[in-house]
N, CA, C and O atoms as CSV, one atom per row, in Angstrom:
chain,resi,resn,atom,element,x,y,z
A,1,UNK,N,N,173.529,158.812,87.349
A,1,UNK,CA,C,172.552,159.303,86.391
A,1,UNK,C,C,171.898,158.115,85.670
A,1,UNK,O,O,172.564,157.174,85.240
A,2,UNK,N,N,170.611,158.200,85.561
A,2,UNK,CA,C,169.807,157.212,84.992
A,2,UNK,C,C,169.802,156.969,83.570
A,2,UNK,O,O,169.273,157.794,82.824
A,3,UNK,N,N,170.343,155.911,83.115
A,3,UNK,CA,C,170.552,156.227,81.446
A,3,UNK,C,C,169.471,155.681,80.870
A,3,UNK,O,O,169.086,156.254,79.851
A,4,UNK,N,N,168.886,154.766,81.216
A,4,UNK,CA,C,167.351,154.271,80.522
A,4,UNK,C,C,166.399,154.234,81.585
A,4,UNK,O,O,166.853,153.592,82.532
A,5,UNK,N,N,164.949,154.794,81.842
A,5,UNK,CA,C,163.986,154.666,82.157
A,5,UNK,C,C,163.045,153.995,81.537
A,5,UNK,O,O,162.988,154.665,80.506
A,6,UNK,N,N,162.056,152.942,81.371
A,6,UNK,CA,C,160.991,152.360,80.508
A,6,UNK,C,C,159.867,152.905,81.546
A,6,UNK,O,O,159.930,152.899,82.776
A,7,UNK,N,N,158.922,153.330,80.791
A,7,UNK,CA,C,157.415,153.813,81.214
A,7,UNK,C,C,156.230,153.194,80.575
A,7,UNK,O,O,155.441,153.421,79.658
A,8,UNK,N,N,156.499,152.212,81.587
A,8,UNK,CA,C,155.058,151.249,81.004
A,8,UNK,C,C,154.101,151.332,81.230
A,8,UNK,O,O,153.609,150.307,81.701
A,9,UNK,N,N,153.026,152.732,81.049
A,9,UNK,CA,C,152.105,153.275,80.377
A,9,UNK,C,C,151.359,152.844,79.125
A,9,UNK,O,O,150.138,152.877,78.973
A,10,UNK,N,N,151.836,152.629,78.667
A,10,UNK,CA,C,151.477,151.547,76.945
A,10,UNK,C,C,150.938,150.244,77.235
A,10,UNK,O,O,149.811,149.796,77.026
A,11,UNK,N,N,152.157,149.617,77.861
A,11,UNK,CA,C,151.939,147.984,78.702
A,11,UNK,C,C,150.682,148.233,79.056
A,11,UNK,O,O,149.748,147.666,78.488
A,12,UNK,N,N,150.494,149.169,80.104
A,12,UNK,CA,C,148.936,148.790,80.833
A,12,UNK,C,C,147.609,148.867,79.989
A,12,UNK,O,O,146.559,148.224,79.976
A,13,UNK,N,N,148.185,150.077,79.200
A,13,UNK,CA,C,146.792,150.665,78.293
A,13,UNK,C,C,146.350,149.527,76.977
A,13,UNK,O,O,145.278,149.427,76.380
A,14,UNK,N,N,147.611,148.760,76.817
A,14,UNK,CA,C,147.632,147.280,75.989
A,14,UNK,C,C,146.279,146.951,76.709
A,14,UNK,O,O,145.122,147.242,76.408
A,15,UNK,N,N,147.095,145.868,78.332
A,15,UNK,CA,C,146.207,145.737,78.686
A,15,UNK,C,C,144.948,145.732,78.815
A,15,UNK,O,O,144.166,144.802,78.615
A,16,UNK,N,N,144.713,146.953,79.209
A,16,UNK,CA,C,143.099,147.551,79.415
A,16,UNK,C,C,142.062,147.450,78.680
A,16,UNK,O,O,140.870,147.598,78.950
A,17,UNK,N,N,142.791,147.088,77.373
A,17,UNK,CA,C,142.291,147.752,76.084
A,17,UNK,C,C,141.678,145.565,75.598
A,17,UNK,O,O,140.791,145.170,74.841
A,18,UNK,N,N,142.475,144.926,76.297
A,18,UNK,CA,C,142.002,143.887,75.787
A,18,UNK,C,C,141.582,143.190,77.049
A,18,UNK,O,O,141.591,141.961,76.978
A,19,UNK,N,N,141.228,143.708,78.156
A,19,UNK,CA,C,140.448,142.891,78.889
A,19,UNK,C,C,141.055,141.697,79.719
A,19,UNK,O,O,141.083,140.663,79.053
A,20,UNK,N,N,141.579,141.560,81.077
A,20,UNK,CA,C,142.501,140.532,81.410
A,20,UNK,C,C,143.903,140.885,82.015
A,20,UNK,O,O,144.059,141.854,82.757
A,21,UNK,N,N,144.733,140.185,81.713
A,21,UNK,CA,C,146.232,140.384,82.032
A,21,UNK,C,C,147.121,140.342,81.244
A,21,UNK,O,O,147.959,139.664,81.839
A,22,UNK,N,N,147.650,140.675,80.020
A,22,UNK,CA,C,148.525,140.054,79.083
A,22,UNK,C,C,148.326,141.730,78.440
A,22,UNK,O,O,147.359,142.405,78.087
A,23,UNK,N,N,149.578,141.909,78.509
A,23,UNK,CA,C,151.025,141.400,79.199
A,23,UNK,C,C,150.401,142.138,80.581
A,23,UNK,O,O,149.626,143.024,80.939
A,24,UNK,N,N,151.485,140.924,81.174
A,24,UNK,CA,C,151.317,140.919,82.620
A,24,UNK,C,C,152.252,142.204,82.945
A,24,UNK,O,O,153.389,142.355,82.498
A,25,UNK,N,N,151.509,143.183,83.881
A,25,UNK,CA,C,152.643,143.887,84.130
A,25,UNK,C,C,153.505,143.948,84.492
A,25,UNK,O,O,154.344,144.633,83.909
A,26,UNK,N,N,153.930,143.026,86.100
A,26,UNK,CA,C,154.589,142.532,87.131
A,26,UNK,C,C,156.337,141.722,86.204
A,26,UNK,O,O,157.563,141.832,86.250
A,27,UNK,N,N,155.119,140.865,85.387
A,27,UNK,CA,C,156.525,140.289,84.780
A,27,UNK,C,C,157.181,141.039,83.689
A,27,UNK,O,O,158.372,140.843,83.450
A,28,UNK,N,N,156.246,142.167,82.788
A,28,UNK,CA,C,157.234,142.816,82.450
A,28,UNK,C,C,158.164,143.957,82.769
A,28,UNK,O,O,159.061,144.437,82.075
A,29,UNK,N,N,157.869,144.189,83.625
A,29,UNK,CA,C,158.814,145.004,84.255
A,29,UNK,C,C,159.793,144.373,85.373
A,29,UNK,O,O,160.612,145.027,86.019
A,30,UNK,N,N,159.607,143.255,85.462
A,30,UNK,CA,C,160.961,142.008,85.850
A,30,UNK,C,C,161.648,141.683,84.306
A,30,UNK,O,O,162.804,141.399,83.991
A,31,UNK,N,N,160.680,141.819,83.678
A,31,UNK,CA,C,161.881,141.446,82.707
A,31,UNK,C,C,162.610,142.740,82.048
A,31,UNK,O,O,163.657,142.558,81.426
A,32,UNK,N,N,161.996,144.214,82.196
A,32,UNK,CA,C,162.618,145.136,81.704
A,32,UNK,C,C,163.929,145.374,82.306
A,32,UNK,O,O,164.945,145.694,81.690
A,33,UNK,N,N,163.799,145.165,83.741
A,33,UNK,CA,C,164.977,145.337,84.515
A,33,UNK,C,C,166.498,144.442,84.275
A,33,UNK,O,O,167.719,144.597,84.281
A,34,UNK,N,N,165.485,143.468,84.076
A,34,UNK,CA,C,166.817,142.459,83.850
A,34,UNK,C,C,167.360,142.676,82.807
A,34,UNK,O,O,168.579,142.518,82.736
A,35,UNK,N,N,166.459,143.193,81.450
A,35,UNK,CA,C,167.113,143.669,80.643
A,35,UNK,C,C,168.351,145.125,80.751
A,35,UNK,O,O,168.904,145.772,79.861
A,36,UNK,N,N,168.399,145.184,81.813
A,36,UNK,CA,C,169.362,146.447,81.934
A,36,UNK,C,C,168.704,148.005,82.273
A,36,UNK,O,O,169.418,149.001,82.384
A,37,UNK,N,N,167.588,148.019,82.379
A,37,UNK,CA,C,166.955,149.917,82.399
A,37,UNK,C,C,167.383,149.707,83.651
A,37,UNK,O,O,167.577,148.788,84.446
A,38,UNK,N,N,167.485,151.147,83.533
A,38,UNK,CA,C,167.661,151.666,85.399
A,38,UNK,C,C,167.018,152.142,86.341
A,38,UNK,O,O,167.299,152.481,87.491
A,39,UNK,N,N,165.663,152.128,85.419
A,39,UNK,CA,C,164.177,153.153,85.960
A,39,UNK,C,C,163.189,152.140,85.124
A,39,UNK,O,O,163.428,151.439,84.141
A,40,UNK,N,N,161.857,152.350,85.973
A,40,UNK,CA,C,160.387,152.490,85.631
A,40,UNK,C,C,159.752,153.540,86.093
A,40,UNK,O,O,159.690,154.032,87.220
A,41,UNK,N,N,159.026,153.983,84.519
A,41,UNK,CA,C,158.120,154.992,85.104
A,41,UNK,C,C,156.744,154.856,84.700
A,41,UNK,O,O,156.376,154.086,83.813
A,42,UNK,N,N,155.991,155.612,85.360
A,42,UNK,CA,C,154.639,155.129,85.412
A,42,UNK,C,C,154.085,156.301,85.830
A,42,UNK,O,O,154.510,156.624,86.939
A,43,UNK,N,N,153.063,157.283,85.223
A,43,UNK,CA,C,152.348,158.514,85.127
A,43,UNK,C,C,150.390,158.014,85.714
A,43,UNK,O,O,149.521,157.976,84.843
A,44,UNK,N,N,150.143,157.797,86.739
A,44,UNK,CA,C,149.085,157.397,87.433
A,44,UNK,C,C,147.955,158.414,86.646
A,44,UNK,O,O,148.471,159.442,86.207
A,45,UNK,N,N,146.845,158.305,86.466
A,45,UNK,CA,C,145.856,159.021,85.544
A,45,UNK,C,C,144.527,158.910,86.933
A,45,UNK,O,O,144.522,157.862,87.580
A,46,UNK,N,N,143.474,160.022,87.300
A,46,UNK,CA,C,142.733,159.667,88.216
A,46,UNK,C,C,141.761,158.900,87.505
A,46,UNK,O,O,140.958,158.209,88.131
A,47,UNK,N,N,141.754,158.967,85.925
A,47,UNK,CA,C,140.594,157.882,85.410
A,47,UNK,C,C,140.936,156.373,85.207
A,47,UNK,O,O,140.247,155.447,84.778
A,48,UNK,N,N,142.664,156.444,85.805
A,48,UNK,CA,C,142.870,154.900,85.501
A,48,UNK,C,C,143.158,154.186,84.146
A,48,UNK,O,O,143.591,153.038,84.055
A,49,UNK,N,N,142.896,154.922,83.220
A,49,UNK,CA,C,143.221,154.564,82.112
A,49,UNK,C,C,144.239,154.182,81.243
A,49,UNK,O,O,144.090,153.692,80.124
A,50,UNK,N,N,145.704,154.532,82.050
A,50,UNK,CA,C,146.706,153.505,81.916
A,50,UNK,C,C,146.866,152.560,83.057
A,50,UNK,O,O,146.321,151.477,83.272
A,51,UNK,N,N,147.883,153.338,83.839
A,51,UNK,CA,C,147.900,152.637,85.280
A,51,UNK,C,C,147.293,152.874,85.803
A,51,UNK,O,O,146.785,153.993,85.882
A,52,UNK,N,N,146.968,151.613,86.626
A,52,UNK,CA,C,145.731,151.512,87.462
A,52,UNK,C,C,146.515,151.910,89.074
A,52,UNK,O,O,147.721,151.716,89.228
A,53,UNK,N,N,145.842,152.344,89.927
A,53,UNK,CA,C,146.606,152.801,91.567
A,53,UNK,C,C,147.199,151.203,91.992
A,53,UNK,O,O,148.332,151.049,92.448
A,54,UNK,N,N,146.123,149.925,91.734
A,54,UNK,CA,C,146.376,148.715,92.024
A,54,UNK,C,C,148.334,148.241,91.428
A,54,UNK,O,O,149.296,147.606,91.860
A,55,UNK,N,N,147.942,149.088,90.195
A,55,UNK,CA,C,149.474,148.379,89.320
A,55,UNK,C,C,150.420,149.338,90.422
A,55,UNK,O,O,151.496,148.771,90.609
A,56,UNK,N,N,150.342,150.232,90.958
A,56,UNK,CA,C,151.539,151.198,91.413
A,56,UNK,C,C,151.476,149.945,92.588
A,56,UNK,O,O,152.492,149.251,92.544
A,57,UNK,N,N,150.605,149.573,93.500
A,57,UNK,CA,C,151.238,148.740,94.604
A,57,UNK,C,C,151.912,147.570,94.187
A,57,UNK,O,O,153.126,147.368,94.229
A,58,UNK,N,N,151.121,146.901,93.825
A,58,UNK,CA,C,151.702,145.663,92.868
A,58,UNK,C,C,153.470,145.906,92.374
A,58,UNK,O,O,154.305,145.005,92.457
A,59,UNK,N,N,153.711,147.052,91.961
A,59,UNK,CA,C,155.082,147.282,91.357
A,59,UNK,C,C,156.076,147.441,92.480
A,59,UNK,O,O,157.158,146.893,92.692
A,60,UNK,N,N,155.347,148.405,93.173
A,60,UNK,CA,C,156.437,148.906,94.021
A,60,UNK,C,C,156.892,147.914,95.303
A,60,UNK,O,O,157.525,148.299,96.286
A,61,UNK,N,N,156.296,146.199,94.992
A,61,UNK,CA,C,156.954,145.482,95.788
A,61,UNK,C,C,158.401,144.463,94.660
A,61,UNK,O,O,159.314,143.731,95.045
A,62,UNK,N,N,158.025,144.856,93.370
A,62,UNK,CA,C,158.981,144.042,92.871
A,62,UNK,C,C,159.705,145.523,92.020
A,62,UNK,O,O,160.616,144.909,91.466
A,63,UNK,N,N,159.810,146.278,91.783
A,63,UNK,CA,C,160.889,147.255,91.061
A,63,UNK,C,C,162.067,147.640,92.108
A,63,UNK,O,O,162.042,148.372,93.097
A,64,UNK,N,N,163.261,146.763,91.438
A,64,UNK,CA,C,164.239,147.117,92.432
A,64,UNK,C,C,165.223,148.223,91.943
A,64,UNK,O,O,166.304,148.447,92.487
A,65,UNK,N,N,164.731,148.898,90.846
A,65,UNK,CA,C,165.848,150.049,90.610
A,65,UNK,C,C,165.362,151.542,90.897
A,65,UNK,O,O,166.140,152.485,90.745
């Protein structure tokens, strides 16, 4: 059973919201993991407005939980 999930939804919409990369998503969700969660989640929007379809590929080569 999964005891922490992080849904970095926020992270991206940070992002978006300022134009660029920061926070990077890639590395924070390397670093969420390492911090111990056992999940990422991520709710895809068709307007893109958090996660982008690009961030779901991008992730799903480095999320190893």
């Amino acid at each position: 059973m999964t005891k922490l999930s992080v849904n970095i939804n926020k992270l991206a919409t940070l992002r978006n919201s300022r134009g660029g990369n920061v926070p990077d998503l890639v590395k924070s969700t390397k670093d969420i993991e390492a911090f111990g969660a056992e999940g990422i989640t991520v709710h895809p929007r068709p307007d893109e407005r958090h996660i982008r379809y690009q961030d779901v590929l991008e992730l799903k080569d480095v999320v190893t939980t």
